[in-house]
C-alpha positions, 0 to 999 in steps of 0.5 A: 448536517455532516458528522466526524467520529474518530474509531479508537482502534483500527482493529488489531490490524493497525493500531491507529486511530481512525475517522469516519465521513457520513455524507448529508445534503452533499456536505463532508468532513473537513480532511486535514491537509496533506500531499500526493507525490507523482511518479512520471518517469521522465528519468530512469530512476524516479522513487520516494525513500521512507526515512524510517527505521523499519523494525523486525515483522511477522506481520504487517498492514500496509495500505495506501491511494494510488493513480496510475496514469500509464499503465507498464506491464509491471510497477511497485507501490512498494518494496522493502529491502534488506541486503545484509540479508535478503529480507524483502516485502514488494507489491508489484502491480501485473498488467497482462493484455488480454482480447478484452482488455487489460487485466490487473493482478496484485503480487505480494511477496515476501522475502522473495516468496509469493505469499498471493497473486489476486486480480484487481476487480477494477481497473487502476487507470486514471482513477484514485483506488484505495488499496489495502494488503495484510499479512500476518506469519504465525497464521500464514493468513493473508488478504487484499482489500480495494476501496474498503471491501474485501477483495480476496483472503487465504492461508498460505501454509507453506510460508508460515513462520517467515520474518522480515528483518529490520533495519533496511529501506523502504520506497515507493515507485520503483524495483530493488535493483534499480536502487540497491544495485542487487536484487532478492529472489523475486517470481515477479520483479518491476519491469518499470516504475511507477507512472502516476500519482500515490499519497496517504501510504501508511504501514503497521506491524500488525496484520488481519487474521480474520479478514472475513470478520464483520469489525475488521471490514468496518475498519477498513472501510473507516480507513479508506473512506475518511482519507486522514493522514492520521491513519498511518502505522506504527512503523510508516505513517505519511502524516509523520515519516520523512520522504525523500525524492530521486528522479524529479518525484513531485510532491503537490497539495492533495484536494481535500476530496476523498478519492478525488486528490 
């Protein structure tokens, strides 16, 4: 028989609520319904805008279920952007192609710094990932975490201190100087969009600082495996902020299936 329990702290790292799914006799919790917007690039500007007013952060927790369908040497599952400043957070996804195959590196950036470059330990191509990136300012800390296990965690000394200013937009599936005529000082910039599938994106102004730590790796694994729209964030959450479309973005219902949407 099946059980559900709801976590009521996702660590300090989120703030939100989380559930659990234990799996007997091949039975699982019942997910909430929710919807996937797919990226297919049949135009030349194709994203989805986050009606949000995103505040001022030293942190963040941003985490979210990607499919990429075709791989492009480079793709942003997100990016935030001031222009009156030039405050900026971007993911940008890397594909180098190497003699034994593609090798996939996530980019974090902020404020157009390189706060990590990790390499993807699978590969992203026809299959649903969970995908998780914490930043926290005041320690300089960082980490990655894939499908609830930890990926790669440091400290990047020299960007201690760093703040992301409020009040700028906030997009999955494409580059900042497609949608904002400009663009900040980046090391990696989106060469394309996004082409595949995303959903249950979420963003918290809070950030790991001990991504090692036995509770902390418990939480993000009760996030990626209970697949809620409920776990969203204090500043973005896909169960409560508005999205808008550019492009023929599609949006569809989610199969109530835990990495199989």
């Amino acid at each position: 028989m099946s059980r559900c329990w709801c976590v009521f702290a996702f660590l300090v790292a989120t703030g939100v609520c989380g559930s659990e799914v234990s799996q007997d006799n091949n039975t699982t919790c019942t997910l909430s319904s929710f919807s996937k917007v797919q990226f297919n690039q049949t135009q030349e500007l194709q994203y989805v805008e986050y009606v949000e007013s995103i505040p001022d952060m030293t942190a963040f927790t941003l985490h979210y279920w990607i499919r990429v369908d075709e791989a492009s040497s480079r793709a942003c599952p997100f990016s935030y952007y001031n222009k009156d400043d030039g405050s900026s957070v971007q993911v940008v996804l890397v594909k180098s192609d190497k003699v034994t195959g593609p090798v996939w590196r996530w980019v974090l950036q902020v404020n157009g710094f390189v706060v990590s470059i990790v390499k993807s330990p699978d590969s992203l191509v026809k299959s649903w990932h969970h995908v998780l990136h914490s930043w926290h300012s005041p320690s300089g800390t960082w980490s990655l975490y894939m499908n609830g296990q930890l990926v790669e965690s440091g400290v990047n000394e020299n960007l201690k201190g760093l703040k992301v200013s409020g009040g700028g937009r906030a997009f999955s599936g494409q580059r900042y100087k497609s949608i904002n005529g400009t663009v900040p000082k980046c090391s990696y910039d989106c060469n394309d969009g996004v082409n595949g599938w995303m959903t249950l994106l979420g963003l918290d102004s809070q950030g790991i600082q001990r991504a090692d730590y036995w509770a902390n790796r418990l939480m993000v694994s009760v996030v990626a495996n209970g697949c809620r729209p409920e776990h969203g964030g204090d500043v973005l959450s896909w169960k409560d902020t508005p999205r808008r479309g550019y492009g023929g973005v599609m949006e569809a219902s989610a199969k109530p299936a835990c990495g199989y949407f």
